[in-house]
Legacy VTK file of the C-alpha trace (Angstrom):
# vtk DataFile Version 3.0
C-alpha trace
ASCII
DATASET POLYDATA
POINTS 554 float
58.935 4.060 -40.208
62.036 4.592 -39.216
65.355 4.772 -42.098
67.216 1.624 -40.672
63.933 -0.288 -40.449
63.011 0.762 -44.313
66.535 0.175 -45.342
66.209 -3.768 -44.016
63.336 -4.676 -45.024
64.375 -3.889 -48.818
67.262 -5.701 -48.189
65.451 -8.699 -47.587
62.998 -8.118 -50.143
65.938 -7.779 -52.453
67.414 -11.108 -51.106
63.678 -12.597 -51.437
64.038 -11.700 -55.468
67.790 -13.080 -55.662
66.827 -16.159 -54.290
63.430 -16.738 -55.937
65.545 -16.091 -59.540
67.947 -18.515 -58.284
65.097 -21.308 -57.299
63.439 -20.726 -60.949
66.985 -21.471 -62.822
67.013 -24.256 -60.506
64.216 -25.522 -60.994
64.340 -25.302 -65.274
67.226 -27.555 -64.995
65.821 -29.886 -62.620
62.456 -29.498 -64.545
63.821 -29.822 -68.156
65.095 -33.518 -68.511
61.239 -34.306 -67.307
59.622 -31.969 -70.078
61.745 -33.253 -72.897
61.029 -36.704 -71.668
56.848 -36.285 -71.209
57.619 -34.547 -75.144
59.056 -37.523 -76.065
56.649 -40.093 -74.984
53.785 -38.070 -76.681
51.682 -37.014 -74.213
48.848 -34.198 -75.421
46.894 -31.832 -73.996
42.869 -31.532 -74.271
41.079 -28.276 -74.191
38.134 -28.322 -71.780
35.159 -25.654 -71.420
33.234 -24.277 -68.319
30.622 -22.113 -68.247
29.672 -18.947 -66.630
27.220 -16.447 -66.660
27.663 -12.768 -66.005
26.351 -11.196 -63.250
25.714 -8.109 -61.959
26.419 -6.511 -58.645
29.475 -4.971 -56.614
32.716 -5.485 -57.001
35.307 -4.243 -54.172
38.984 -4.644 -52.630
40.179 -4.293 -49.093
42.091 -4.835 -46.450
41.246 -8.567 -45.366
42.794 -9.794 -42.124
41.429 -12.836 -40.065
39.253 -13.247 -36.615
37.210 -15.184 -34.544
33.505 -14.813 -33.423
32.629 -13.476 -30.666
28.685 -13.756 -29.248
27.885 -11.541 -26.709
25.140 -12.756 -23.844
21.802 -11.103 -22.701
19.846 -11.734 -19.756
16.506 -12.344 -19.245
15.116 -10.783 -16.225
11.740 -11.173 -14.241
11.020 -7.032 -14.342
7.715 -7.260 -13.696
7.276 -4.400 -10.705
5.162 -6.243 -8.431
5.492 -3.603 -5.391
2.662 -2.288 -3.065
1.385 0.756 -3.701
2.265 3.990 -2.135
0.493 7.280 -2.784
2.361 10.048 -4.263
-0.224 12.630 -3.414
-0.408 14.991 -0.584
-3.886 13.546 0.350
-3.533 11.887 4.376
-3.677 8.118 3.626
-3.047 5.481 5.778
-2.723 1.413 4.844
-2.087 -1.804 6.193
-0.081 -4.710 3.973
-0.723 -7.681 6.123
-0.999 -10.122 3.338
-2.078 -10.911 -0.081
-5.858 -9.468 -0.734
-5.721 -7.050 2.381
-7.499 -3.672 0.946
-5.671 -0.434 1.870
-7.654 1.406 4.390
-8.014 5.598 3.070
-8.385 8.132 5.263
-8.563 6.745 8.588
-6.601 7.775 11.354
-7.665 4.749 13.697
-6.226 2.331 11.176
-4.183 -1.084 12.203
-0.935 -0.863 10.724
1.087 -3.852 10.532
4.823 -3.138 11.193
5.856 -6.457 8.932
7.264 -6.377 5.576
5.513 -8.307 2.765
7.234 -9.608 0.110
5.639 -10.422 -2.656
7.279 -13.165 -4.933
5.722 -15.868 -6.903
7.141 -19.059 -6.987
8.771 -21.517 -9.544
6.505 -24.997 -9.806
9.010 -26.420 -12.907
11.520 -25.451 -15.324
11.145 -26.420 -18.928
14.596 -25.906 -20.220
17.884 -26.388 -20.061
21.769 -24.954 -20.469
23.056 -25.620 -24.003
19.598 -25.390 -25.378
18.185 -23.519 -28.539
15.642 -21.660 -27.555
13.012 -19.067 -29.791
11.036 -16.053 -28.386
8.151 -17.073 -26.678
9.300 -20.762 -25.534
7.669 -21.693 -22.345
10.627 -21.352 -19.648
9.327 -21.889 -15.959
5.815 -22.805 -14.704
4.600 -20.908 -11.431
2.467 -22.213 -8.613
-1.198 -21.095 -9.295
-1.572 -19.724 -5.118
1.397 -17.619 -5.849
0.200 -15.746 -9.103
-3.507 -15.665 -7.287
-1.855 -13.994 -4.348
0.470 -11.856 -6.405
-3.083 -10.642 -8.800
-5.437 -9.935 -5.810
-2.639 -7.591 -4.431
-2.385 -5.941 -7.599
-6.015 -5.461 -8.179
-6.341 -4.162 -4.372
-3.666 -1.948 -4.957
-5.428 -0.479 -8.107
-8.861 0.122 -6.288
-7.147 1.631 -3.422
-5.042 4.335 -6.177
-8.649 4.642 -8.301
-10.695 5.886 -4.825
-7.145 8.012 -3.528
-7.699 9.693 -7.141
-11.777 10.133 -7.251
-11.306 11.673 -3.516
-8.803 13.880 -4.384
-10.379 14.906 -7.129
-13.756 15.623 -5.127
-11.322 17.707 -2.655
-9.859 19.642 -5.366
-12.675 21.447 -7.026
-13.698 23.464 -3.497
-9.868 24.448 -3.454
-9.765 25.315 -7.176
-13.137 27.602 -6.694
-10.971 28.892 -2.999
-8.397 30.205 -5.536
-10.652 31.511 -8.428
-12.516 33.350 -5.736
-8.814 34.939 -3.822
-7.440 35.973 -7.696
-10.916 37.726 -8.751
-10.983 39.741 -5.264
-6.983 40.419 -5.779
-7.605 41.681 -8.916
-10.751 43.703 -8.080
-8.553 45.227 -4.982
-6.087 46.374 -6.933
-8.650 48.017 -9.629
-10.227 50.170 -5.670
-6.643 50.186 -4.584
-6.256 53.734 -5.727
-9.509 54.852 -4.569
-8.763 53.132 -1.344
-5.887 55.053 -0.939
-7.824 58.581 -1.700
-10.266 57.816 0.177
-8.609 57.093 3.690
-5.625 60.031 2.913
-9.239 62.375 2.598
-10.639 61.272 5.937
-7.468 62.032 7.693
-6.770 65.163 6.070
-10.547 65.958 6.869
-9.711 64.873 10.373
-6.666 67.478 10.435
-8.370 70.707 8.618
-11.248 70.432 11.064
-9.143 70.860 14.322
-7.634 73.467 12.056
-10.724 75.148 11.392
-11.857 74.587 15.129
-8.371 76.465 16.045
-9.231 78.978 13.855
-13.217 79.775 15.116
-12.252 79.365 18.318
-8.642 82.397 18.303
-11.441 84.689 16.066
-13.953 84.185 19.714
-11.265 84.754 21.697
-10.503 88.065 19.623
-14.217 89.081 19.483
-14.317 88.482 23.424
-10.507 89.970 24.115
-11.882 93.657 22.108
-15.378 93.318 23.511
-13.911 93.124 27.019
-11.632 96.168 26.184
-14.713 97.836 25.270
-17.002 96.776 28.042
-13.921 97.706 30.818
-13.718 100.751 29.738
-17.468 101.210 30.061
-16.782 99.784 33.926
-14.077 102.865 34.304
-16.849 104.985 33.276
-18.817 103.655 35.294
-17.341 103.170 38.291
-16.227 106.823 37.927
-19.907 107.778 37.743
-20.609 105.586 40.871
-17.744 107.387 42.964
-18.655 110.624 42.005
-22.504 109.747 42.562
-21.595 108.297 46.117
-19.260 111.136 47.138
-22.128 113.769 46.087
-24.771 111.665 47.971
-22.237 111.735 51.172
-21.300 115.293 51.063
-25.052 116.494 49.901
-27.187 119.019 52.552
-29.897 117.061 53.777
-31.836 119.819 53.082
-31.749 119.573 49.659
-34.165 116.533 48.994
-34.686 116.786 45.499
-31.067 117.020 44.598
-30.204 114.187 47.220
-32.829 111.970 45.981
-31.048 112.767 42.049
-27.920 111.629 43.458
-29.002 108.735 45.192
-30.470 107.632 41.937
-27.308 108.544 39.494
-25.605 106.405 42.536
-27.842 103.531 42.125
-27.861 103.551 38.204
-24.051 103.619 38.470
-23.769 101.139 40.689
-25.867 98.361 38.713
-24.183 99.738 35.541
-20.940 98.954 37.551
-21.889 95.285 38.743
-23.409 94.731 35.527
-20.559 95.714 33.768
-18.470 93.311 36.104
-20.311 90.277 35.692
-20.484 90.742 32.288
-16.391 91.252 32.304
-16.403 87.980 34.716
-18.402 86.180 31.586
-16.150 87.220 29.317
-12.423 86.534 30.914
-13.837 82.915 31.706
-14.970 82.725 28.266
-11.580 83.967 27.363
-9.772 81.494 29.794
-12.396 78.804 28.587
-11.062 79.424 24.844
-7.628 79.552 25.218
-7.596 76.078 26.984
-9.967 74.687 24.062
-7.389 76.041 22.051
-4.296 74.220 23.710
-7.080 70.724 23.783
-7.092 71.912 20.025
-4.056 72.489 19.258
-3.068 69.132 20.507
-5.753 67.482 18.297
-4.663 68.834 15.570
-0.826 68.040 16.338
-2.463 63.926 16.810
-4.508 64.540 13.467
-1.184 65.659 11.651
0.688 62.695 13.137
-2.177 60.358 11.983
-2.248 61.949 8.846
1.120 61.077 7.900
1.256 57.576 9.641
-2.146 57.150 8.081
-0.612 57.785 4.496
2.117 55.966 4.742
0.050 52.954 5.461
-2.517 53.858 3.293
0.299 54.196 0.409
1.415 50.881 1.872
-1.910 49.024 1.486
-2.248 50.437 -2.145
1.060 49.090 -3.151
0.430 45.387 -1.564
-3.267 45.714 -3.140
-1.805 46.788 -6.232
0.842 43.893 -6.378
-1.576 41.084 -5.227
-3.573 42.450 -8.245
-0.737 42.333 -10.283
0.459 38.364 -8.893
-2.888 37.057 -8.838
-2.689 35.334 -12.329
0.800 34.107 -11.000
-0.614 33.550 -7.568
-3.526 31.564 -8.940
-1.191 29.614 -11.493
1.418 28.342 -8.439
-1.744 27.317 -6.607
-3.641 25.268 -9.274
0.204 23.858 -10.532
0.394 22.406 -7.022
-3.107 21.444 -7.308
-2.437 19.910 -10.898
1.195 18.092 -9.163
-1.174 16.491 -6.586
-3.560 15.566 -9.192
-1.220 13.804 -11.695
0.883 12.465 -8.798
-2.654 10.671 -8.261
-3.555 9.723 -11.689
0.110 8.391 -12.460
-0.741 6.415 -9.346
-3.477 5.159 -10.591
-1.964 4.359 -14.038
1.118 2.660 -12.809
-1.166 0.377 -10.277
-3.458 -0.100 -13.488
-0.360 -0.977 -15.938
1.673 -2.998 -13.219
-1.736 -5.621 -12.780
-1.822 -5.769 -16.954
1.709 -6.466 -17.241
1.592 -9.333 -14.408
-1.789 -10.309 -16.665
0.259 -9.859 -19.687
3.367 -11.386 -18.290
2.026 -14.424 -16.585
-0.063 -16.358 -19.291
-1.270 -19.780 -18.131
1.095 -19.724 -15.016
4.044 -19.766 -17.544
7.039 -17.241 -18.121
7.834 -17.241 -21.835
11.149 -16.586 -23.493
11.913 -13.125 -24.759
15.047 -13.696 -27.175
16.115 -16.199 -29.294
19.405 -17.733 -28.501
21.772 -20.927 -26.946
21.096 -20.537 -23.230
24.416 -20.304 -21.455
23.268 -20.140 -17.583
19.600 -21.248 -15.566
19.657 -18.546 -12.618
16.291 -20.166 -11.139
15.615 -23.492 -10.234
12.352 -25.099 -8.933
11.049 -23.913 -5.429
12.653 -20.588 -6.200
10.511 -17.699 -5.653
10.752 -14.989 -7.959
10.865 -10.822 -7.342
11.533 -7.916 -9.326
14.814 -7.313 -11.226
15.984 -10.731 -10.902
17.979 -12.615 -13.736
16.503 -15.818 -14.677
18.388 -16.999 -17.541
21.338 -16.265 -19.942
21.452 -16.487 -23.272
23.790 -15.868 -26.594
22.763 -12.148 -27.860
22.524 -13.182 -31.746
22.384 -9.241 -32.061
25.902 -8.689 -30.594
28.205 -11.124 -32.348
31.303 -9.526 -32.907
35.016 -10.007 -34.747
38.202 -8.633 -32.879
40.376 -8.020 -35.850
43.942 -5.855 -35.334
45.229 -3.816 -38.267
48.209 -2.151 -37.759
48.358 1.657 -38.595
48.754 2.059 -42.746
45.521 -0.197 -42.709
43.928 1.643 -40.468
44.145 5.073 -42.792
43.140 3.168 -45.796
39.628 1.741 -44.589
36.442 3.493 -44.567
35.113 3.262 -40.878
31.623 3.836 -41.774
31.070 1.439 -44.572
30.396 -1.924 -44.988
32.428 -4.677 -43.870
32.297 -8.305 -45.600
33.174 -11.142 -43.854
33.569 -14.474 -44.883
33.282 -17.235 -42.422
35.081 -20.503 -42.746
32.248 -22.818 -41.813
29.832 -20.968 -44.766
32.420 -20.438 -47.912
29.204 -20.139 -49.796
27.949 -16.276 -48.055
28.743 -13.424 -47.383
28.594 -11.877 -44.242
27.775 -8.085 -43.549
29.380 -5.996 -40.721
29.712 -2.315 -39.284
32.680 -1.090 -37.552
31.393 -0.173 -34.053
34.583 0.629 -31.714
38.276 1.185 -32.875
40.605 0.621 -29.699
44.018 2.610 -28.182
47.079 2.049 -29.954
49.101 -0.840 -29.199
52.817 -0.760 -29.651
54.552 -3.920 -30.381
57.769 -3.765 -28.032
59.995 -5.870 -30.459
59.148 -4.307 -33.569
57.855 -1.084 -33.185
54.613 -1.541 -35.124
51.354 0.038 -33.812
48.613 -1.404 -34.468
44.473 -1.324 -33.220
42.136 -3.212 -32.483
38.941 -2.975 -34.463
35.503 -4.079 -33.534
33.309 -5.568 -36.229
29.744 -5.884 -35.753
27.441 -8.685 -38.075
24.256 -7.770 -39.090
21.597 -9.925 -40.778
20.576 -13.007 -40.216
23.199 -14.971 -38.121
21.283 -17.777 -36.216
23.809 -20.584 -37.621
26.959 -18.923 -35.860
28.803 -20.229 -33.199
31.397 -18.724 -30.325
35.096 -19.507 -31.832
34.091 -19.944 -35.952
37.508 -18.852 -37.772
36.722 -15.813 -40.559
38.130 -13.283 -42.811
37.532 -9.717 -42.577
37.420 -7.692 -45.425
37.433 -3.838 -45.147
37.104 -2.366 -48.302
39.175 1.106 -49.967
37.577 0.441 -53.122
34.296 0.059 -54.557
31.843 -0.307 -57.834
28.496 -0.928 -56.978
25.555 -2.292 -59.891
28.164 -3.190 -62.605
28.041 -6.093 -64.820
31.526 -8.251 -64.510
32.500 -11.701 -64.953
35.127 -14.382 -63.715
38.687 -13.142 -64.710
39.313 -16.848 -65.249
37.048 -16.333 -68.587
38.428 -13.207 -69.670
42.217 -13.412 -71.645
43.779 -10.510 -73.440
46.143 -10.292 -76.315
48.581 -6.948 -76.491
46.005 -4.444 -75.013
42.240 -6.017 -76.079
40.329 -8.165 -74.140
38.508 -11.060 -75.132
35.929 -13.644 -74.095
34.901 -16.968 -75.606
31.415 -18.054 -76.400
29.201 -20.814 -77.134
26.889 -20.530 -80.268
23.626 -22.358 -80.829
25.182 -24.157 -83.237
28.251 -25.609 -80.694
30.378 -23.567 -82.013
32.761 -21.616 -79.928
33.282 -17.917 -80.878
35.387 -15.241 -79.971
33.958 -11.624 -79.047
36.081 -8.785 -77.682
35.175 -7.057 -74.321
36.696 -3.856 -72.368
37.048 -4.721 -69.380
36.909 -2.196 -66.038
37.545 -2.614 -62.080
38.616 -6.125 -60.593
38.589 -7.517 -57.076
41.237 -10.009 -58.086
38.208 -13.051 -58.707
36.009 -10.901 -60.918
36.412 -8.224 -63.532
34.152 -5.372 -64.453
32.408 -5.268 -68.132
32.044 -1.798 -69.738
31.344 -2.972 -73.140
30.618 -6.036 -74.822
28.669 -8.371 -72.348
25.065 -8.360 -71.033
24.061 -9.438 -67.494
22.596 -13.257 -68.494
25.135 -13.733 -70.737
27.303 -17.726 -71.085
30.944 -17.284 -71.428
33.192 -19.968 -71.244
36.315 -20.415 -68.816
39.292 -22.186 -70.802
41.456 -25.183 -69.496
44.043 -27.501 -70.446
44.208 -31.209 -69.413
46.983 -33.586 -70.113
46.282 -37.130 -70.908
47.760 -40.125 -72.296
LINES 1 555
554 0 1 2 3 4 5 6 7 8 9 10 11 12 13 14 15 16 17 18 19 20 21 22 23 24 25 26 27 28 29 30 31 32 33 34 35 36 37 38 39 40 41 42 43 44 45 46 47 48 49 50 51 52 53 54 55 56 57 58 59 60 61 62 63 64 65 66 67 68 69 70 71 72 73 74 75 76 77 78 79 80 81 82 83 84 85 86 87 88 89 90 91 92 93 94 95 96 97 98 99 100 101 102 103 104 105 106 107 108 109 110 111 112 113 114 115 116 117 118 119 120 121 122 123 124 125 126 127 128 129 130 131 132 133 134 135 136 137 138 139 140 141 142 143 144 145 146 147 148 149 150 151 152 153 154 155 156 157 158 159 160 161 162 163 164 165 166 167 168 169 170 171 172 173 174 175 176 177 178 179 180 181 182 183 184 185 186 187 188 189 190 191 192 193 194 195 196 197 198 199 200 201 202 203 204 205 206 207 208 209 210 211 212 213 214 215 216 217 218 219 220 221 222 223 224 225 226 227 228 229 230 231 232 233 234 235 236 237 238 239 240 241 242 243 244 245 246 247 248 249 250 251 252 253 254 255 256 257 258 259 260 261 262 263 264 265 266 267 268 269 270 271 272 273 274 275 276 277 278 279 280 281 282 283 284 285 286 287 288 289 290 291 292 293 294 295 296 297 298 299 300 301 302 303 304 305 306 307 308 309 310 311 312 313 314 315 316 317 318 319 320 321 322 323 324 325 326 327 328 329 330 331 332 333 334 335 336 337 338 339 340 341 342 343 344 345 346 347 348 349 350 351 352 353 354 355 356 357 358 359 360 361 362 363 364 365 366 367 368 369 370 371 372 373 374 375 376 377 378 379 380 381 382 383 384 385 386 387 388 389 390 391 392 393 394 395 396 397 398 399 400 401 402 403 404 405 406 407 408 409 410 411 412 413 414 415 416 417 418 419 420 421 422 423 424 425 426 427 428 429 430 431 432 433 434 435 436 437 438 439 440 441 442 443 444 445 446 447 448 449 450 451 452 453 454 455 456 457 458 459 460 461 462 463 464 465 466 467 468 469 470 471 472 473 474 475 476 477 478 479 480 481 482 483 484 485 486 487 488 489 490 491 492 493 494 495 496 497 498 499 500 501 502 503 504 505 506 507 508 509 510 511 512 513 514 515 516 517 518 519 520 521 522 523 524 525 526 527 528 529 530 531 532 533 534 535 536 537 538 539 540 541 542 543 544 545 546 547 548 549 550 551 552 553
């Protein structure tokens, strides 16, 4: 608060003082000539007793400001889900909705399907009540046509046959897959146990593959040697030979006739030379073509070996390749088995919650729908009829309005030095005009923006109060007092401060013997609300004290 504002407001309340001093003297004079002359006439005054007891309980102050009531509606809708049924699962299903009572037709390719849309509604025969009127929970509302609720029940119950045999077939379809993924997990996992053998196993074939045309090499270059130095040794038998044969056939040419013994020696050194010599020749022949022969198995060999090598390494690599996927479908095959049967288990509760809603949708219409009558679900004034007869009802659609008795509210504003002295999660009491006699309970449930006033500067908020208990007798527009209460005793004993009157700094209370006669009894007295006082000592709960008065009479 601002200085200037502060400053005029004492001023007034200072002029407020001057001038109520100045009404009292007033008044005394006016007042006087009046007491002196009811003194004079004699009039007396009686002393008169009231009793009452004292109580115990809480005693509190607060802020109190006033309000209005404010009752909040609620609709009643018709939400009972009345749709046809459509398969969630990934089973191929076909249907037809021609009409009420048509079954859906599973698993048929060659299926009529009807390309029109039906609705299914049910429709309103009579309504029972009316706006303005009192209603309870479970007051009749509407009536329905019998034909519509049979038609609207034999869909349902077609509907819930056709989700019951989608289930038991998928179910039936299930177990070969389930077995299909048992079986692929057990074989992953026993391939990846033989994975490494596997891999030894076809790295050793090729290797064998490759050392073989190795070894072949090998024989075949230590032939070609054996034949290369045997031919060495065999041509230079033939240059021995041969030399033999020449010499043999020169002697034989140049040789006297005459000589026949020595010519006939000759001619047989000649002849011994010469199959030595051809001998010798075919045997080098064998040899250089075995030689030749060699050499080009070695080159067919060689280039074996060279595709042997080439498969060995290609051979490995996929060989180290098929160990590694064996080895991680081994690994995965728990997962792999798990992401199979979750799909399986989606499937299969995408079937059964089919089957369940089809199964709860026809016992809620059963449940719903008793005697062809829709019953009232609240208590309250109804404040609007959305329905009237002929009217044919579908899901999610309002039928009637009513007072919420469970949101009845008080708007009260409080500016902002109230608002820092209340507690905003205790109780609130609330006193409504129309019943002086109770007392109302409340919660604070929503504290709005600041407001400024543009004249005066003040801020203040407005604060929503919510009743609680019963509050079937309240009405849109009753007048009230809120109380927020900053202070508290709860469970004491206390009394009227009408019956309690104190001389210098004790307390005391009258009291009523069982004699009649009236005795005084002191008390110390604690917390007051303004009406009552609290008793610390001196006074029981149960106990009579007397409130004093004064009457004049004649």
């Amino acid at each position: 608060m601002t200085g200037w504002i502060k400053e005029f407001l004492d001023k007034i309340r200072t002029e407020k003082k001057k001038t109520a001093i100045l009404v009292s003297v007033i008044l005394v004079f006016v007042m006087a000539p009046t007491v002196i002359m009811l003194a004079w006439n004699g009039s007396q005054e009686k002393v008169v007793y009231k009793e009452t007891e004292v109580v115990k309980g809480d005693l509190n102050v607060g802020v109190t400001e006033s309000g209005s009531v404010t009752i909040g509606t609620v609709d009643q809708t018709f939400d009972l889900d009345m749709s046809a049924y459509e398969s969630d699962s990934t089973e191929s299903t076909t249907t037809t909705s021609g009409g009420p009572g048509e079954m859906f037709q599973m698993m048929q390719s060659d299926s009529d399907s009807s390309d029109t849309t039906y609705t299914r509604e049910i429709e309103i025969e009579e309504v029972f009540v009316t706006e303005g009127q009192q209603i309870q929970a479970g007051d009749a509302l509407f009536s329905v046509t019998q034909e519509s609720v049979d038609s609207i029940r034999t869909d349902l119950e077609a509907d819930e046959q056709s989700a019951k045999l989608a289930l038991g077939e998928l179910e039936t379809s299930q177990k070969l897959s389930r077995l299909e993924a048992q079986h692929t997990k057990e074989t992953s996992i026993v391939n990846g146990q033989l994975a490494q053998k596997t891999y030894d196993d076809a790295v050793f074939d090729l290797n064998v593959t490759y050392i073989s045309k190795q070894n072949e090499i090998r024989d075949t270059t230590e032939e070609i040697a054996e034949w290369q130095t045997e031919l060495s040794q065999i041509q230079i038998q033939y240059t021995e030979a041969q030399n033999i044969l020449e010499n043999a056939q020169y002697a034989v040419e140049t040789m006297d006739n005459n000589a026949i013994y020595l010519y006939m020696q000759q001619m047989e050194v000649r002849d011994d030379a010469k199959s030595q010599v051809e001998d010798l020749e075919k045997q080098i022949e064998e040899l250089e073509t075995s030689i030749e022969e060699g050499q080009e198995n070695i080159l067919s060999l060689t280039y074996e070996m060279n595709l042997a090598y080439r498969d060995l390494e290609t051979g490995t690599i996929e060989a180290q390749i098929a160990y590694e996927e064996q080895t991680a479908e081994s690994n995965q095959a728990q997962e792999l088995y798990d992401v199979t049967t979750g799909y399986l288990d989606s499937d299969l509760t995408a079937a059964k919650t089919d089957y369940s809603d089809a199964s709860d949708k026809l016992s809620e219409f059963n449940t719903y729908i008793v005697e062809n009558t829709v019953y009232a679900e609240y208590d309250g004034v109804i404040t609007d009829i959305a329905v009237a007869e002929g009217d044919a009802l579908s899901s999610a659609q309002t039928l009637i309005t009513l007072n919420n008795q469970d949101d009845i509210t008080i708007d009260i504003d409080l500016t902002e030095e109230q608002l820092e002295t209340i507690d905003r999660e205790g109780i609130v009491n609330i006193n409504i005009d129309a019943y002086p006699d109770t007392i109302f309970e409340g919660s604070i449930t929503e504290v709005g923006d600041a407001e400024t006033d543009s004249s005066t500067g003040e801020i203040t908020y407005t604060v929503t109060v919510l009743l609680e208990g019963e509050l079937s007798g309240l009405f849109e527009g009753m007048t009230s007092d809120v109380t927020f209460i900053t202070k508290e005793t709860k469970e004491v004993i206390y009394v009227a401060n009408r019956a309690v009157y104190r001389e210098g700094t004790k307390s005391y209370v009258k009291m009523k013997q069982e004699d009649g006669t009236i005795i005084t009894k002191e008390i110390v007295t604690g917390f007051s609300d303004g009406v009552n006082v609290e008793i610390v000592e001196g006074l029981s709960e149960g106990d009579i004290v007397l409130i004093e008065s004064k009457v004049s009479e004649s």
